[in-house]
C-alpha positions in Angstrom: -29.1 59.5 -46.8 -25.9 59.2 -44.2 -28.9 59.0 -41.3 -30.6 56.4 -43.2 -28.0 54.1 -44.0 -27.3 54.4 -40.5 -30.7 54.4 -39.1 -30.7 50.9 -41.1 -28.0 49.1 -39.8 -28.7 50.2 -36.1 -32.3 49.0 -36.8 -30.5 45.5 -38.0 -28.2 45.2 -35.6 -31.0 45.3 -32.7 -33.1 42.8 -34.6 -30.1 40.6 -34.7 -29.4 41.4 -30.9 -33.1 40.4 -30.4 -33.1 37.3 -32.0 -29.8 36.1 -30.3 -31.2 37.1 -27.0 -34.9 34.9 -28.2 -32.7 32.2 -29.5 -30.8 31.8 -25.4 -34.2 32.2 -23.8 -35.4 29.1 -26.1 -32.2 26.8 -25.6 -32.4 27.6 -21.9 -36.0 26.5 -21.2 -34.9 23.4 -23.7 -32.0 22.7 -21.9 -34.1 22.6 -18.5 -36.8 20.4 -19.8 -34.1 17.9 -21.5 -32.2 17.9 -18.5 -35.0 16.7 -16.3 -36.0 14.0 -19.2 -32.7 12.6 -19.2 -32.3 12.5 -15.1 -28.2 14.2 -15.8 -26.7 16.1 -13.4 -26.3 19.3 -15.2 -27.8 21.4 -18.0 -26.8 19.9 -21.0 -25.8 22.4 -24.1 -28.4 23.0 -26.8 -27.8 25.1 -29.9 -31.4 25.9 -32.1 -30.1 25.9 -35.7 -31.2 28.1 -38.4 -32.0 31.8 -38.8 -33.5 34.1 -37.8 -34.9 32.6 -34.8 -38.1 34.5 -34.5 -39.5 33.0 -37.5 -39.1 29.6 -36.2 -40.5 30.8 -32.9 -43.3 32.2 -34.0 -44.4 28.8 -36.1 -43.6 27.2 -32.9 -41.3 25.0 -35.0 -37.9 24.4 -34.8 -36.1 22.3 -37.7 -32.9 21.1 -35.7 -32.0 21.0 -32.4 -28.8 20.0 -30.9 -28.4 18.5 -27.4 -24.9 17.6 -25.9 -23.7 16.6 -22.3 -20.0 15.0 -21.8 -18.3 13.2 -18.7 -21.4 11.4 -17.7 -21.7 8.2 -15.2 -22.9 5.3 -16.4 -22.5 2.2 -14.1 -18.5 2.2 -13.6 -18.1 4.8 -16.6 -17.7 8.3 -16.0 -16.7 10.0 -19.0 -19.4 9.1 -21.5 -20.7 11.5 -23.9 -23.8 12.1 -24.9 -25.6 13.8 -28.6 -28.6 14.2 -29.5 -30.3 15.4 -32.8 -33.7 16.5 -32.4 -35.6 17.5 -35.1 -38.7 19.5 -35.6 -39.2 20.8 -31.9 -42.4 21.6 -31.6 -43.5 24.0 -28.5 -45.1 27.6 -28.8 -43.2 30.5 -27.8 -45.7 31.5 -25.5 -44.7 28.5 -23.4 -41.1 29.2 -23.5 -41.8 32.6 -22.0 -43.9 31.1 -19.0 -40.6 29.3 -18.5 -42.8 25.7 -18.3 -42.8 24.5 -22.0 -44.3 21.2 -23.0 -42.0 20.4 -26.1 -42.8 17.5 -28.9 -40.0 16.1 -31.5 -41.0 14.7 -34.6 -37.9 12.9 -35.2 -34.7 12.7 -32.9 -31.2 10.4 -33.2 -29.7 10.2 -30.1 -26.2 8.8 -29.7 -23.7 7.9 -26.5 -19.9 7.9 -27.2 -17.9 5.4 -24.9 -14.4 7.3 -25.1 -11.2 5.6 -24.8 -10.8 7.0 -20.8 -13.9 4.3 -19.9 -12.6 1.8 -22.1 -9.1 1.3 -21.0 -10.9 0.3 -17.6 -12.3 -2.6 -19.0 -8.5 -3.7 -20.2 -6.7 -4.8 -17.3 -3.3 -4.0 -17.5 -3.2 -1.8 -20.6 -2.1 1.7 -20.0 -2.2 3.4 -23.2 -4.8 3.2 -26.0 -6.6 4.9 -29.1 -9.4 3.7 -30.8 -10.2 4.3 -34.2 -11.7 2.8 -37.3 -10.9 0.7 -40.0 -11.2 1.4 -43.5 -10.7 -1.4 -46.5 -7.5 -0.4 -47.1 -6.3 -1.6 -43.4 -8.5 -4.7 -43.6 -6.8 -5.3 -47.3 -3.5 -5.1 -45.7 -4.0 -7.2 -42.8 -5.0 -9.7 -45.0 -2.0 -9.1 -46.9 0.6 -9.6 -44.1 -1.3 -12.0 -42.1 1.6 -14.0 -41.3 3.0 -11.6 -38.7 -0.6 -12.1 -36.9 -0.5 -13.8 -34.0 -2.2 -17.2 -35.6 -6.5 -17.4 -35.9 -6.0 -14.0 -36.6 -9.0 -13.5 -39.5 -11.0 -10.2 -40.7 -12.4 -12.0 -43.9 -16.2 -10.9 -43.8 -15.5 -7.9 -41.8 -17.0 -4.7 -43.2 -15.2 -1.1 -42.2 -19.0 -0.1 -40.4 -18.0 -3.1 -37.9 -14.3 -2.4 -37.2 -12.6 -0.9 -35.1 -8.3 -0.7 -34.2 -7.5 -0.3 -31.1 -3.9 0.2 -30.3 -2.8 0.0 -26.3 0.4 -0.5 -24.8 0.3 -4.1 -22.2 3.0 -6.2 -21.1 4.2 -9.5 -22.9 6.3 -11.7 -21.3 7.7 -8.9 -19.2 7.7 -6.5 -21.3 5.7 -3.7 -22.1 5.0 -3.2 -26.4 2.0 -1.9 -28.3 -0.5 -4.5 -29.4 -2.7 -3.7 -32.3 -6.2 -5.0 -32.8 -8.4 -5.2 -35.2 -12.1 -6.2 -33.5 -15.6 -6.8 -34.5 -18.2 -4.4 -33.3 -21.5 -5.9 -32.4 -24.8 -4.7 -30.6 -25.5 -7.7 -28.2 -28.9 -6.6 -27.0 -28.2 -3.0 -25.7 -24.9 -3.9 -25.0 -21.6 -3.6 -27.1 -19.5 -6.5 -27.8 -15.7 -6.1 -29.7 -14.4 -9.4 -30.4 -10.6 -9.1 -31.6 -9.8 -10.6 -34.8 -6.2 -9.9 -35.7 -3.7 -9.4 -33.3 -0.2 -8.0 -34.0 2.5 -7.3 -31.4 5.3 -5.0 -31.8 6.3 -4.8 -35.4 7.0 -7.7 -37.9 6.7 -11.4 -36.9 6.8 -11.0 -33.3 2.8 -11.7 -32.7 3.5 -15.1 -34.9 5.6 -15.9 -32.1 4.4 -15.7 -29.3 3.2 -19.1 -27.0 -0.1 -20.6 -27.8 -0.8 -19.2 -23.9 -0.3 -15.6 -24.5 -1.7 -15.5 -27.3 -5.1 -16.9 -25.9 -4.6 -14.3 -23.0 -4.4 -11.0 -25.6 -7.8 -12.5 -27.3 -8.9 -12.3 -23.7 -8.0 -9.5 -23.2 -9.3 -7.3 -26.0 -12.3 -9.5 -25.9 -14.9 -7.2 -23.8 -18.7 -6.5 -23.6 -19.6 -3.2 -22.2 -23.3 -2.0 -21.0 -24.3 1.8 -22.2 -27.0 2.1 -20.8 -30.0 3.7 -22.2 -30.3 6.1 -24.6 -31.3 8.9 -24.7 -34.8 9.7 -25.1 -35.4 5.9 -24.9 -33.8 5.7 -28.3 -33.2 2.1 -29.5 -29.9 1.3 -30.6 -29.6 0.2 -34.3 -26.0 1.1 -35.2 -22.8 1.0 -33.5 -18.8 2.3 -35.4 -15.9 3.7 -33.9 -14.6 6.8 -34.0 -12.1 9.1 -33.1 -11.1 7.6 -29.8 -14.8 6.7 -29.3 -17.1 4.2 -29.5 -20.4 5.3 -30.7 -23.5 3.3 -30.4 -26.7 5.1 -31.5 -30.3 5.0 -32.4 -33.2 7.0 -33.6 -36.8 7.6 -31.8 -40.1 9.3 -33.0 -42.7 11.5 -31.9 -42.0 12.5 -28.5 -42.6 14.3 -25.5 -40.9 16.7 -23.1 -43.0 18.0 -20.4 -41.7 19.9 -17.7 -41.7 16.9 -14.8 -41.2 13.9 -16.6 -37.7 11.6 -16.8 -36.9 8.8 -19.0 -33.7 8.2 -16.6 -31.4 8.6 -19.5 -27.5 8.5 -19.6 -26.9 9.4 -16.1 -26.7 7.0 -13.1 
């Protein structure tokens, strides 16, 4: 029974072994073929989800695949991110062995992330900042104490999904404080637009206080419009929110095509 119980779990643990090893071979060749899509400079990192592998391999279908590449150019940016969520990947395994699969997705949502290193370059002068978002309670509050705002500060009509805080350090009449934002996040086309809407400067009524010309300048300031680029896979972009010291702008796409040859010129410039 002892040789059996063993005989088992030795028997497991190469079937396991196996379907790691599958699982690399697949996410390798996927990588390859995503990489030459997307026109990036390096193999991005894909993870195949679920288990075991072989099953989805030998349907030729797999549920969910993952695709990420960070510190990307675009234009003047070079530390964009990109994600990718691609789902039912369709390609036999046969093709993934001759190491030139022609792979079709059902459904994928693909997403770039502008971090906070890109953009602080578009905010002369600033040299600290975190972005983040804004949930009712802050836009309640703001309301609230809206008379240490620096005045035509507003974010009546603003919903949380369109917000975002950004908090940098600039100088104000020679010196340097931390100016907090609240902006409007729009999609302009393809390209992102914040528009500040309350501006506070320091803590309590300094903002309020300030000259009518540096006021104007701050709006200027934190007023930008940034071009991502395309997405990728030729995703259309439908939504755009912060996040954690990010700006994400993303889309979805459907039924398409990875063959081993092909670019869509994605993220990378």
């Amino acid at each position: 029974m002892k040789r059996i119980v063993i005989g088992l779990i030795v028997a497991i643990v190469l079937l396991v072994a196996i379907d790691f090893a599958a699982a690399s071979t697949a996410e390798y060749q996927v990588s390859s073929r995503v990489r030459e899509q997307l026109a990036l400079p390096d193999d991005p990192a894909v993870k195949i989800n679920g288990f075991p592998f072989l099953a989805q391999a030998l349907a030729g279908d797999y549920r969910r695949v993952d695709v990420s590449a960070d510190r990307l150019t675009v234009g003047t940016m070079h530390e964009v991110g990109l994600r990718a969520e691609l789902y039912h990947v369709r390609v036999p395994f046969s093709q993934i062995l001759s190491g030139s699969p022609s792979i079709s997705v059902d459904d994928a949502q693909g997403s770039l992330l502008i971090t906070r290193d890109d953009l602080i370059k578009q905010l002369p002068g600033v040299t600290k900042l975190t972005i983040g978002p804004v949930d009712y309670g802050a836009l309640d509050a703001a309301v609230a104490d809206s008379a240490n705002a620096a005045p035509g500060s507003s974010v009546t009509g603003i919903s949380p999904d369109d917000a975002v805080r950004l908090v940098a350090t600039t100088n104000v009449l020679g010196q340097q404080v931390d100016v907090s934002v609240i902006a409007m996040l729009q999609l302009a086309g393809r390209q992102i637009q914040i528009s500040p809407r309350d501006i506070r400067v320091g803590s309590g009524p300094q903002a309020a206080r300030l000259p009518q010309m540096v006021q104007t300048g701050l709006r200027g300031l934190f007023t930008v419009r940034i071009d991502p680029g395309a997405l990728p896979f030729s995703v259309t972009p439908t939504s755009l929110r912060a996040v954690d010291n990010a700006l994400q702008i993303s889309g979805v796409a459907h039924d398409l095509v990875i063959s081993p040859g092909t670019s869509s010129a994605g993220a990378a410039n």
